[in-house]
C-alpha positions as CSV (number, residue, x, y, z in Angstrom):
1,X,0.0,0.0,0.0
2,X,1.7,3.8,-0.6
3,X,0.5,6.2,2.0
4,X,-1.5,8.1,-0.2
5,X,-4.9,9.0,1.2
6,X,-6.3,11.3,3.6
7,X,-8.9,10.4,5.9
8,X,-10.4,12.6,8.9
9,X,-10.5,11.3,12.3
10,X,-10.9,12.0,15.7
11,X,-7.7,11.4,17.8
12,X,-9.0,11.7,21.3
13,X,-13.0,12.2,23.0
14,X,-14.1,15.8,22.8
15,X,-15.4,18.4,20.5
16,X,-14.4,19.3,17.1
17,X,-10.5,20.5,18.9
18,X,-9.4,16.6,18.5
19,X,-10.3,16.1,14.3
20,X,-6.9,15.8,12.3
21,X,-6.4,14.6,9.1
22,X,-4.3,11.8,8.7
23,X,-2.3,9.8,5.5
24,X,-3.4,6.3,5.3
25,X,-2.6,3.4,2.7
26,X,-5.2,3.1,-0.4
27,X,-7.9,0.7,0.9
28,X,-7.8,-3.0,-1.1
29,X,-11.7,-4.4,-1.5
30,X,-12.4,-7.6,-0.5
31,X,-15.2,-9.8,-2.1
32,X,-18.1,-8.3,-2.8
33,X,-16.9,-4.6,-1.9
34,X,-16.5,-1.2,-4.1
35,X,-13.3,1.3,-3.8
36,X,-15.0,4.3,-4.2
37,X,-12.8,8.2,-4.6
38,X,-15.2,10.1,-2.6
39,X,-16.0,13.2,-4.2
40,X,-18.1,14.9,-1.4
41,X,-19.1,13.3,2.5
42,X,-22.4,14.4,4.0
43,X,-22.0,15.7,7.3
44,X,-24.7,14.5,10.1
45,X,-24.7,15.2,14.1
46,X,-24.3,11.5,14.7
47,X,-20.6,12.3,13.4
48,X,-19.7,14.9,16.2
49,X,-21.7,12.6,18.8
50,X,-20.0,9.2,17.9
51,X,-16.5,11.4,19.3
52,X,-18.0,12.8,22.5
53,X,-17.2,12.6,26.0
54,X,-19.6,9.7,27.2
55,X,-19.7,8.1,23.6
56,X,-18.0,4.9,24.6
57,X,-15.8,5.2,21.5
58,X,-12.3,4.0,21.4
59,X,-10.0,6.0,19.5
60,X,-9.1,7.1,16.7
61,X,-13.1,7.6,15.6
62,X,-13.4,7.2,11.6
63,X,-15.9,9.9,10.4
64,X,-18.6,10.0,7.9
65,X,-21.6,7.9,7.1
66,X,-22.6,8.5,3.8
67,X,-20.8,9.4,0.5
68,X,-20.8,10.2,-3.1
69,X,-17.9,9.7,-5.5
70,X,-16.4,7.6,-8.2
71,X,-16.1,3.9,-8.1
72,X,-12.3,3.0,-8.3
73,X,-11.7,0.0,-7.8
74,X,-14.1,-3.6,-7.3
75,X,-13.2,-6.7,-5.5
76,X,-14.4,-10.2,-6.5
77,X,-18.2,-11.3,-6.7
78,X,-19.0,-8.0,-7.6
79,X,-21.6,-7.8,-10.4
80,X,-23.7,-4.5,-10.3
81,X,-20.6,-1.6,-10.3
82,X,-17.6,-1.1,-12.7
83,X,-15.2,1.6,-12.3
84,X,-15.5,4.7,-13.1
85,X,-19.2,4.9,-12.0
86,X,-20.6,7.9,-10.3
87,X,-22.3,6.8,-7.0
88,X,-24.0,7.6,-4.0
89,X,-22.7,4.8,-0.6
90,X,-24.8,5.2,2.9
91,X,-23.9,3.8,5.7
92,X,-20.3,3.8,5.4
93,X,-17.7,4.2,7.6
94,X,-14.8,6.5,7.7
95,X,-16.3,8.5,4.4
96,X,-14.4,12.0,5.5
97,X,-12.0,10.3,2.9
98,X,-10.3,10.3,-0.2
99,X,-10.9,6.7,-0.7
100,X,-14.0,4.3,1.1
101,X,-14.2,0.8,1.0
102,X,-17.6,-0.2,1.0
103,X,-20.0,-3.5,0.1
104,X,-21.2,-3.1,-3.0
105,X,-25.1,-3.4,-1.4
106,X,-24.4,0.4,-0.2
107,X,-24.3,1.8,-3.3
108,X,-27.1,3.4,-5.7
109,X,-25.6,4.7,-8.8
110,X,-26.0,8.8,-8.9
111,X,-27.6,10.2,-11.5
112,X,-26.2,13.1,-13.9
113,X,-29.0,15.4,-13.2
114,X,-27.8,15.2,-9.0
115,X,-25.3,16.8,-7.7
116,X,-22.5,15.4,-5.9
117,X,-22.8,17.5,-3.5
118,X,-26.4,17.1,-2.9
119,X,-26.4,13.3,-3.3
120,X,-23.7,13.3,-0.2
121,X,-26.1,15.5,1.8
122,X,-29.5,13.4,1.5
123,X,-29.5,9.4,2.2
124,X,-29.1,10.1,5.8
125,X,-31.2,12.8,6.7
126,X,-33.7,11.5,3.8
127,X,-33.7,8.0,5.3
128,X,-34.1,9.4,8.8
129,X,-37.2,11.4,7.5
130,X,-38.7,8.9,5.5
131,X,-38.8,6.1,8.6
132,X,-40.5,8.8,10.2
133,X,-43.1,9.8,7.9
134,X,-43.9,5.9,7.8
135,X,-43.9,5.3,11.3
136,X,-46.4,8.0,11.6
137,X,-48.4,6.8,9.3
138,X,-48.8,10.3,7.3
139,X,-51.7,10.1,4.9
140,X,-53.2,12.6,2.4
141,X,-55.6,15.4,3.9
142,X,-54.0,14.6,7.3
143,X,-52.2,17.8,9.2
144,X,-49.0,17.0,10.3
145,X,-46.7,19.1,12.4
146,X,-42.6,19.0,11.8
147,X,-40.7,20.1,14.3
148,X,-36.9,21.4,13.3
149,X,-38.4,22.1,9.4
150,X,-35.1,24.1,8.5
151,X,-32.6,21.2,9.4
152,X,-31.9,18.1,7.3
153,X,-33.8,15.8,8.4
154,X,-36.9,18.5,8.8
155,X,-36.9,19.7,5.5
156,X,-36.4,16.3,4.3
157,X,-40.0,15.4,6.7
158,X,-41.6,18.5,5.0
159,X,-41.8,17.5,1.4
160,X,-42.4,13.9,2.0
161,X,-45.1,14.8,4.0
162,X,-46.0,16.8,1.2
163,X,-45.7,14.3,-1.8
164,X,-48.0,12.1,0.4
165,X,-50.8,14.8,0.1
166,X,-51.0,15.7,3.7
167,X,-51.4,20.1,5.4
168,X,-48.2,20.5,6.8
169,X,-47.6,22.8,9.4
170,X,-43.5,23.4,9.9
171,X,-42.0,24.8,13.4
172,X,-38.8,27.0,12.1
173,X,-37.0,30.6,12.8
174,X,-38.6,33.0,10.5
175,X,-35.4,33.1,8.7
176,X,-36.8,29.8,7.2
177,X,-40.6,30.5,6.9
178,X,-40.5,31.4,3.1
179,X,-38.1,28.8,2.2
180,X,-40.7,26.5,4.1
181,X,-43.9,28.1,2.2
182,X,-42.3,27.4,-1.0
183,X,-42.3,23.7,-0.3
184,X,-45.8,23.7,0.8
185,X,-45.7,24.2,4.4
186,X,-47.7,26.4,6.7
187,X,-44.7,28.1,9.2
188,X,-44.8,28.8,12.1
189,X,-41.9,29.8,14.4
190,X,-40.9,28.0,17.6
191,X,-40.4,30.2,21.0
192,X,-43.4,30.9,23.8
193,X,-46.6,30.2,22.5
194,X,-45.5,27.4,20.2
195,X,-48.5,25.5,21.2
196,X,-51.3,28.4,20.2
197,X,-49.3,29.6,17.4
198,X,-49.6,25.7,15.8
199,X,-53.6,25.6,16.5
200,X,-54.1,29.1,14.5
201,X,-51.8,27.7,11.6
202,X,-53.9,24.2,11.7
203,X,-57.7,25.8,12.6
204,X,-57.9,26.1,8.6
205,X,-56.6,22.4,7.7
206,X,-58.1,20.4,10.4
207,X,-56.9,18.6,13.8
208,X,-53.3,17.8,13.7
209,X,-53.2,14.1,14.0
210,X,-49.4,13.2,13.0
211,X,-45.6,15.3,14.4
212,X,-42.0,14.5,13.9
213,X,-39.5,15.6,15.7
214,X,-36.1,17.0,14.5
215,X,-35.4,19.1,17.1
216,X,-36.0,17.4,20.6
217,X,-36.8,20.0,22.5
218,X,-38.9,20.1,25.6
219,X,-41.4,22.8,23.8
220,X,-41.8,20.9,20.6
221,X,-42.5,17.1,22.5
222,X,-45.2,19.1,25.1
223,X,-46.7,20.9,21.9
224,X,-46.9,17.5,19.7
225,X,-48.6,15.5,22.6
226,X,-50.8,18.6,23.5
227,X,-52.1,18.1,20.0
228,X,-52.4,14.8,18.8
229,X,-54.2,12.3,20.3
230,X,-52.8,9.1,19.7
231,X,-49.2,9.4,20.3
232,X,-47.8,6.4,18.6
233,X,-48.6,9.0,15.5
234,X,-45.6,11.3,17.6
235,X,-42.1,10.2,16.4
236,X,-38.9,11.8,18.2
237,X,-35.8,12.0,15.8
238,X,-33.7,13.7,18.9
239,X,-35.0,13.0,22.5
240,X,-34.8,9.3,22.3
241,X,-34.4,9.4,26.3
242,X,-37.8,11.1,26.9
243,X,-40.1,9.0,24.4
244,X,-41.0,6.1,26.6
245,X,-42.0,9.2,29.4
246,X,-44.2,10.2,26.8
247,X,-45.2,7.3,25.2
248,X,-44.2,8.6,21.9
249,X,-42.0,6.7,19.0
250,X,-38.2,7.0,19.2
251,X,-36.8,6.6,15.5
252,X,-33.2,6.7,14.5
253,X,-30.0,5.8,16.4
254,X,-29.0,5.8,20.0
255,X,-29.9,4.4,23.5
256,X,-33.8,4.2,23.5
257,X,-34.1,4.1,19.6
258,X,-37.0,1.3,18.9
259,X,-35.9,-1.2,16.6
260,X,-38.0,-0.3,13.7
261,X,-38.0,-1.5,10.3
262,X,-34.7,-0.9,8.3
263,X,-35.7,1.3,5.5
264,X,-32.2,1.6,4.0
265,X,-32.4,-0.4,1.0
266,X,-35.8,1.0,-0.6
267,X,-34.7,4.7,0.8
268,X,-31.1,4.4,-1.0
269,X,-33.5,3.8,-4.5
270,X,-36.5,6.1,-4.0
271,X,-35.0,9.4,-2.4
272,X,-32.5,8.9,-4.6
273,X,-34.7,8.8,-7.7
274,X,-37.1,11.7,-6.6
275,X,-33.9,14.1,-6.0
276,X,-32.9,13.7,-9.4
277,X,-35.9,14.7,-11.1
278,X,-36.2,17.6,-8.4
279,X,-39.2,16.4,-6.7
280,X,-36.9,16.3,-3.5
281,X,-35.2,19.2,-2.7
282,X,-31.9,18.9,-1.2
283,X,-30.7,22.2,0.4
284,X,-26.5,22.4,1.1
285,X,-25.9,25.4,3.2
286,X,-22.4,24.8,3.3
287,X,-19.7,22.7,1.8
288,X,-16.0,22.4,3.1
289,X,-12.6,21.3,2.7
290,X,-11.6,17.7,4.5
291,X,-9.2,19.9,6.2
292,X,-12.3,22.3,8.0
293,X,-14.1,19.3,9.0
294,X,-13.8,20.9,12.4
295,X,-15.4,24.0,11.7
296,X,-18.2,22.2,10.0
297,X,-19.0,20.3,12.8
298,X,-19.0,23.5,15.3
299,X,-21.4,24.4,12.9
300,X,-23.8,21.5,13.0
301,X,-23.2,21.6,16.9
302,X,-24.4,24.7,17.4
303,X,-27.6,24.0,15.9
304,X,-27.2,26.5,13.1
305,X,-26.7,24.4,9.8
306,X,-30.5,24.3,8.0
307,X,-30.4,22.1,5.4
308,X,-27.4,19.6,5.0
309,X,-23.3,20.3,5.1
310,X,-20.6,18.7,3.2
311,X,-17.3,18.3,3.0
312,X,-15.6,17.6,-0.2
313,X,-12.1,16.6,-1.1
314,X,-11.4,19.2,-3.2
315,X,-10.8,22.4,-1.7
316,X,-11.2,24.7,-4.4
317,X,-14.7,23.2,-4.6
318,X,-15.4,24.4,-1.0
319,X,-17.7,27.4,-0.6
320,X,-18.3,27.8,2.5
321,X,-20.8,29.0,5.3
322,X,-24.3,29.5,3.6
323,X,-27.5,30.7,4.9
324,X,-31.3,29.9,4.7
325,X,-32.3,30.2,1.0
326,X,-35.0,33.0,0.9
């Protein structure tokens, strides 16, 4: 192997202070796994949580769970990826990379009309949303509250809600609210008075009788159970320690996290599909270099990200910080 690649990882447990980048040997597939050149590496908060103090991680933590890049290099057995394909991988891990090694059932080829950029920024979230608009069994007609609409998973809730045909009624700063209009939600902004504020937005629409969570905090659980009546139609995204309290769904990952069903194969397909013929919208506030991986999780840790970050191997593809899209 020649030391070649880099590859972001956290050295120690703490915040973003303990990411370096390190050289490592080009990865070798085994049977049935994909090389792939990563191109661009969604960031997510599980990243910056899976280093924390309490995380039970040994290490040096590899970073990054999904991907989109160029297939280099194929191992034995596999039959449905050449290189030289443009793909989208989630879950991986260690994608803040130059170079992945994957199993080939990760992968969903990316089409031309998505961005790499974009394509790194939406299994997770997307996947995260669409469990959740399942588990709540969102319908047409139905009003449906999203908590945290400007984040990724959020926004990601919104317009599936959407596409299902339900009123949805989105909790974000009013930074967000036209943004949120233009993908059909009502808006309404979270503070004091969250609770009345959402009855005025739904008295039009009809009871509320669906809410995910993206947010997890205290004000948006009280306001979701104050609403809806059956709360195995509530799904948490966040507070996975206070859904059993409230007898409410815990979705995702973590302590507390039901098992659900895995929707990772079918999301990889469909989200994929409906974000390259723009039905899906996938909004990257901000991409950066491997190298400012920190900075882009202070970013995501302070709760002021909207949409989806990136990092990207090339740095003179990196833009930077970007706001909400008005």
């Amino acid at each position: 192997m020649s030391d070649t690649g880099r590859a972001v990882v956290a050295q120690a447990l703490g915040g973003p202070e303990v990411l370096q980048v390190v050289r490592r040997g080009t990865p070798a597939p085994g049977a049935g796994e994909v090389v792939v050149q990563v191109t661009a590496a969604g960031v997510n908060p599980w990243d910056w949580k899976s280093y924390a103090p309490g995380s039970g991680a040994t290490p040096p933590v590899a970073l990054g769970l999904e991907v989109a890049g160029v297939v280099r290099e194929v191992g034995t057995g596999v039959r449905w990826f050449s290189p030289g394909d443009e793909v989208v991988a989630w879950p991986v891990r260690g994608g803040y990379a130059d170079l992945v090694t994957v199993p080939q059932e990760v992968l969903v080829r990316r089409p031309s009309s998505l961005s790499a950029t974009a394509a790194a920024g939406l299994l997770s979230a997307g996947a995260a949303a669409l469990h959740a608009v399942v588990a709540t069994e969102v319908d047409a007609e139905e009003v449906v509250l999203v908590h945290g609409a400007s984040g990724g998973v959020g926004r990601m809730a919104v317009q599936l809600a959407v596409l299902r045909g339900a009123h949805v009624v989105a909790t974000a700063s009013p930074a967000w609210h036209s943004c949120l209009s233009r993908l059909g939600a009502v808006p309404v902004a979270h503070g004091p008075g969250l609770l009345d504020r959402v009855r005025d937005a739904a008295a039009g629409l009809g009871e509320v009788v669906a809410a995910v969570d993206a947010v997890g905090t205290a004000e948006a659980l009280e306001t979701s159970v104050a609403l809806v009546a059956d709360r195995r139609r509530v799904a948490t995204l966040v507070a996975l320690d206070r859904a059993a309290a409230l007898g409410v769904r815990a979705l995702g990952h973590g302590p507390g996290a039901e098992p659900g069903t895995d929707v990772r194969e079918a999301a990889r397909a469909q989200l994929t599909a409906l974000a390259a013929d723009g039905t899906l919208d996938v909004l990257v506030t901000g991409t950066y270099a491997l190298e400012d991986a920190a900075r882009a999780h202070e970013r995501s840790r302070a709760g002021h990200a909207g949409g989806k970050l990136v990092l990207v191997t090339d740095a003179a593809a990196a833009t930077g910080d970007r706001g909400p899209v008005h």
